[in-house]
N, C-alpha and C positions, 0 to 999 in steps of 0.2 A: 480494167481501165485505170490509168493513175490519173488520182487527183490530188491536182497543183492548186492549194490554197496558199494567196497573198496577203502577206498585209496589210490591214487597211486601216484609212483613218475616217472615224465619225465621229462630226461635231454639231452637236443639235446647238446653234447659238439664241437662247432665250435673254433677251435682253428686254428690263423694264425700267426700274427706277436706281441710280447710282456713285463716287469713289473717293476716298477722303486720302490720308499717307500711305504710301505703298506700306511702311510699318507695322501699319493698322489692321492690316488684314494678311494672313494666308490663305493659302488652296486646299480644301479638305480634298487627300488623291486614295481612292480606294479600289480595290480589287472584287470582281468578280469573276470567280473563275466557273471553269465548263471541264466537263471530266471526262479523260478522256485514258486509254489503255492500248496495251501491247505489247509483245513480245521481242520483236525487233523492232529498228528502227522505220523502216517501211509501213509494222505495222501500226505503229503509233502515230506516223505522218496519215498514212489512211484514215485513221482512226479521226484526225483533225481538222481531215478533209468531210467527213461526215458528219460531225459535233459541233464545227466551230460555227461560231456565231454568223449570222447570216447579212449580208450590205448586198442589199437590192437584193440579186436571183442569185449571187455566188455567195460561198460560206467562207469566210476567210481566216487565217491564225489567231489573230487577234484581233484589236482595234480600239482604239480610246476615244473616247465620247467625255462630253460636260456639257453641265447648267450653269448659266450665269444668270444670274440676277442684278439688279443695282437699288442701293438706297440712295434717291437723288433729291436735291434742293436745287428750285429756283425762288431766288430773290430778285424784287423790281429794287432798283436803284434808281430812282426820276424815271423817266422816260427808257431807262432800261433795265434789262432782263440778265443776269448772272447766275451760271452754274457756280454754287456755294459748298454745295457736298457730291459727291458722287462715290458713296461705298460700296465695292465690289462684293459677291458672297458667287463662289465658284467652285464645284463640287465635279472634279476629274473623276470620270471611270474609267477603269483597266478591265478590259476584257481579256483574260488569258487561259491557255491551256495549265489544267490541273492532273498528274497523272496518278492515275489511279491502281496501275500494277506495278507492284516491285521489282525493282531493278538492282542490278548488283554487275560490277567488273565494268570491262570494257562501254558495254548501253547507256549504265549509269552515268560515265564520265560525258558522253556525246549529248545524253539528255539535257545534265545539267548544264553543258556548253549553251543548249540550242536553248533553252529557256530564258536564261542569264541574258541571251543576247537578246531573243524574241522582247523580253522586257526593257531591255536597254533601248530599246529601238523604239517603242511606245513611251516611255518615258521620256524623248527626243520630243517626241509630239506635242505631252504635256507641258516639256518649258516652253513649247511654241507658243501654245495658250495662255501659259501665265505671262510671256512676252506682249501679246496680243492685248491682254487686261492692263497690264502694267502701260501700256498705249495709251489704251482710252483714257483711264487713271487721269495722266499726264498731259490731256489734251484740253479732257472733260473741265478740269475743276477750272474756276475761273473763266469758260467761255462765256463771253459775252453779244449781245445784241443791241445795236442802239434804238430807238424809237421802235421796240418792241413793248409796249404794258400790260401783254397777253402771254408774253412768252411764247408764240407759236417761232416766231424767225427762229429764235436760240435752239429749239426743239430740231427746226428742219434743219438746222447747220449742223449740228450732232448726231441726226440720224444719215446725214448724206455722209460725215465722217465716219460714222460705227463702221457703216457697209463696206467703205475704202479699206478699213484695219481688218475688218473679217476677213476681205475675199485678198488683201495680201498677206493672211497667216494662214488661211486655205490652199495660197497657189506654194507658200513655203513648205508645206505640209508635201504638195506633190511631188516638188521640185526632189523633196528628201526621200521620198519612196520611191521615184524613177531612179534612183541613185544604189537605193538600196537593194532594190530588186532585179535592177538589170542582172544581167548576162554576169555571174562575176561577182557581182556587188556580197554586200554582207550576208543580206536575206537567204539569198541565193545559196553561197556559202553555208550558214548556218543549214538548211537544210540537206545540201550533198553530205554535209559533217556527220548526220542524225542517221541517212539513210545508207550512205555510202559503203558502210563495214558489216553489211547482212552475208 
């Protein structure tokens, strides 16, 4: 039986306290890889289909995942409530195939084709993200509430916005892998490239 792993995307969004200059901060983006072997390219896609990381009941190629945090300030002004700081701290993971048998000639070239790309593609993901933070960033500092002295209004109006920017850098996220994976698409491609010449 062939198994057709996709790529996916996973974003755990933890969101607490947060964002001052986009300047002020970067994205620590790190890799963790999964190992994986073979001899042709069928078997190394098989191999991928049984090692790669797992979203929900299917195992997929890859898939990139982050934590966010925020260092946030509220200040009362009279009668109202101001977001004063909001510093982002956003830690990207790259879930990717790591291979683990040597390869030489022709395999070689297709592997590191299909790799190059597999990252390229998840990387897509990640500026999604850092788009997504860079959002908030820019929404966050300075939102204000009037005849709020508790600061709860400003809170509800930021967390009603968070969830607007997450679930529009989530539906971006899809929009870009129904694209990728179709019939044709890059995804698609990159794996006929890997498997195709056995």
């Amino acid at each position: 039986m062939r198994i057709v792993p996709k790529l996916a995307f996973l974003a755990g969004l933890l969101l607490s306290a947060g964002a001052c200059a986009a300047a002020d901060w970067q994205a620590v983006e790190r890799v963790e890889p999964y190992a994986v072997e073979g001899a042709t390219g069928l078997e190394i896609y098989r191999s991928i289909g049984e090692r790669g990381p797992r979203l929900g009941v299917a195992r997929v190629i890859a898939h990139t995942g982050f934590k966010l945090t925020w260092t946030r300030k509220y200040e009362r002004q009279g009668d109202a409530c101001v977001i004063t700081v909001n510093r982002p701290k956003l830690i990207i993971t790259y879930t990717l195939p790591r291979l683990k048998s040597t390869l030489s000639g022709p395999l070689k070239g297709r592997w590191d084709t299909f790799i190059a790309g597999v990252t390229a593609h998840e990387k897509v993901h990640g500026d999604f993200i850092k788009d997504m933070v860079k959002e908030i960033e820019a929404m966050s500092v300075g939102l204000t509430a009037e005849n709020d002295p508790k600061c709860q209004k400003v809170r509800a109006r930021l967390q009603t916005r968070l969830g607007e920017l997450s679930q529009a850098q989530r539906a971006r996220s899809r929009d870009f892998d129904a694209v990728e994976m179709s019939e044709g698409g890059n995804v698609h491609q990159l794996i006929l490239h890997l498997v195709g010449s056995d």
